[in-house]
TILOFI-919830 format. One record per residue (C-alpha): residue number from 0; y, x, z. Coordinates in Angstrom, 3 decimals, decimal comma, padded with zeros to 6 digits, m for minus. Layout:
! residues N
{site NUM; {Y; X; Z}}
...
//
This chain:
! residues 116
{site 0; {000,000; 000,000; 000,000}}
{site 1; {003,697; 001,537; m000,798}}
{site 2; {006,172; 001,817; 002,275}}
{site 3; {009,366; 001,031; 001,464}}
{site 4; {010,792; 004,202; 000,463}}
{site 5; {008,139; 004,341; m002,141}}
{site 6; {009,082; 000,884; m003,736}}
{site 7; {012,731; 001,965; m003,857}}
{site 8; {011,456; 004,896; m005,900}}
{site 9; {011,345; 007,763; m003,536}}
{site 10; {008,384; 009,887; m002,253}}
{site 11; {006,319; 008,487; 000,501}}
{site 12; {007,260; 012,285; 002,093}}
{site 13; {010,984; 011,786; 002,124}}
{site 14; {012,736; 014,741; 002,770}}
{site 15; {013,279; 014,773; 006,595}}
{site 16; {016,590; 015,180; 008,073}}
{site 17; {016,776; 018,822; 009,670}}
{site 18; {016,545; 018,430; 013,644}}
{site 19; {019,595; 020,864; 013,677}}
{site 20; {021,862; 017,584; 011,975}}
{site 21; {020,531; 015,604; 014,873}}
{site 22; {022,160; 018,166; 018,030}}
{site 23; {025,487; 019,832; 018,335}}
{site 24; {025,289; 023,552; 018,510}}
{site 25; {026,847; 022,890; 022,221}}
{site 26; {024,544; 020,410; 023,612}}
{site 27; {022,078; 022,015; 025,914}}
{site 28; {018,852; 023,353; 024,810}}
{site 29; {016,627; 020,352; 025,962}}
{site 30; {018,906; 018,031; 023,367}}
{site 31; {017,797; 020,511; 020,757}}
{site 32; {013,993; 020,158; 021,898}}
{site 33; {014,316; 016,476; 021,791}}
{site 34; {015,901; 016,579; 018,006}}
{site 35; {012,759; 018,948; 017,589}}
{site 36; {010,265; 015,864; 018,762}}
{site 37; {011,733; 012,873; 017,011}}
{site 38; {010,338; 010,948; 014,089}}
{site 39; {013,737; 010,756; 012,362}}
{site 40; {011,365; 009,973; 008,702}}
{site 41; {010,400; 006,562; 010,774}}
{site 42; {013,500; 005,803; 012,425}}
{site 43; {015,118; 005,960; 009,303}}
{site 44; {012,866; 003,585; 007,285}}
{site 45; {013,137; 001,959; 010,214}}
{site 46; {017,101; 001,453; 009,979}}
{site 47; {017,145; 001,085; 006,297}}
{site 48; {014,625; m001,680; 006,210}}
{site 49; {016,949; m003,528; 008,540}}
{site 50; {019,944; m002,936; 006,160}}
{site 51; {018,075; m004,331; 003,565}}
{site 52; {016,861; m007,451; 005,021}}
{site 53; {020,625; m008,380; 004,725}}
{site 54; {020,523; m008,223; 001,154}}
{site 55; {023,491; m008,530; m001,153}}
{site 56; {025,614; m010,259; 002,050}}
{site 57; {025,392; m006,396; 003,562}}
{site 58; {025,657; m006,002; 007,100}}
{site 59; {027,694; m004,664; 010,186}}
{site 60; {026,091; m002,031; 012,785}}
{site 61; {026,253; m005,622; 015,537}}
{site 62; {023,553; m007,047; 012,328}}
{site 63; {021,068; m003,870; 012,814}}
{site 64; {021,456; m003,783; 016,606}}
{site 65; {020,558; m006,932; 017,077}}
{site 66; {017,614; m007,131; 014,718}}
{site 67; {015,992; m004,087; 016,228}}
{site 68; {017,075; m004,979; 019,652}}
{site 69; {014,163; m003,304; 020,701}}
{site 70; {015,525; 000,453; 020,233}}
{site 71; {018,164; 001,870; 021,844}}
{site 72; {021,759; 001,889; 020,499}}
{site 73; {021,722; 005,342; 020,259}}
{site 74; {018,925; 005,776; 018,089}}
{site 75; {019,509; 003,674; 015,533}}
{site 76; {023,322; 004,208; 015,376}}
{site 77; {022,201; 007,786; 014,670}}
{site 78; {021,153; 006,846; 011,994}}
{site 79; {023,884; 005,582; 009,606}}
{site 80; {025,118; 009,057; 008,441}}
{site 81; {021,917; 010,038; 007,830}}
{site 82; {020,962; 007,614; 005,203}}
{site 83; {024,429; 007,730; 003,612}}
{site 84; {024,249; 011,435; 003,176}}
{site 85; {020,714; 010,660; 001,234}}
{site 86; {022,665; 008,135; m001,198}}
{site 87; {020,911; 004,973; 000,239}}
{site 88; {023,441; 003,594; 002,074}}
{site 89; {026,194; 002,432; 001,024}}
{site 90; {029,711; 001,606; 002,747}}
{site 91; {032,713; 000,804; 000,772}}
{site 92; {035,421; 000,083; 003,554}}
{site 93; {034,862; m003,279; 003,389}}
{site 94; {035,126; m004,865; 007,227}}
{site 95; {033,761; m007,713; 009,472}}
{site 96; {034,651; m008,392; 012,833}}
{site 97; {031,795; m007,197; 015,374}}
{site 98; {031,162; m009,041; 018,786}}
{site 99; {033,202; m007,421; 020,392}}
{site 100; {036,085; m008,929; 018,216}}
{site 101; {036,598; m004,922; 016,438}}
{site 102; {036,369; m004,352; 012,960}}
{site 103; {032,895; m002,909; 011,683}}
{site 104; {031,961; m001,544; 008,172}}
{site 105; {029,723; m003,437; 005,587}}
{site 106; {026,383; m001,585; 004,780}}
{site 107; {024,551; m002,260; 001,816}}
{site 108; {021,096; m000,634; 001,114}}
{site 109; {021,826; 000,942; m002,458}}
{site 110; {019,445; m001,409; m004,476}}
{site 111; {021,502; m004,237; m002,964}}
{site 112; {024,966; m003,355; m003,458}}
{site 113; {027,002; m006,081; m005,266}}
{site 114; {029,465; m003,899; m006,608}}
{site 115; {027,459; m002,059; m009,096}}
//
């Protein structure tokens, strides 16, 4: 069966993003062992399959939190850079107004970005 990256046309072993992207140089050494241990690959497909359950409508970072409520803020904030650097992500500047009454910007997985 394909996994998602693989039916958006990219290889099943994704490039990973390099554990020194996910630590400052000046965090302390056991930040840099836990950037060592993650699954970013997962976390990732994890984050981009809840972008793209949004479809064409895009979504806000409050959309993604609270669809995988289940993980922390943190880790799938982390995230956004990440899969805009790998060009599958996309933000214009477009804004919606989060919960907490702030503006937020619009993601769109690339596949599903109107403004193609």
């Amino acid at each position: 069966m394909k996994d998602l990256f693989e039916t958006m046309g990219l290889p099943k072993a994704d490039v990973p993003t390099p554990a020194y992207k996910l630590a400052r140089t000046q965090d302390p050494a056991t930040s840099h062992d836990a950037a060592d241990k993650l699954d970013v690959s997962k976390m990732e497909r994890l984050v981009l399959s809840a972008i793209i359950y949004f479809g064409q409508d895009g979504c806000i970072s409050d959309d993604v939190l609270n669809l995988l409520s289940h993980q922390r803020y943190s880790t799938v904030t982390a995230r956004y850079k990440q899969l805009k650097e790998k060009d599958l992500v996309i933000v214009d500047g477009t804004k919606r107004k989060g919960s907490s009454g702030r503006q937020q910007l619009v993601m769109w997985s690339k596949d599903n970005y109107p403004n193609v």
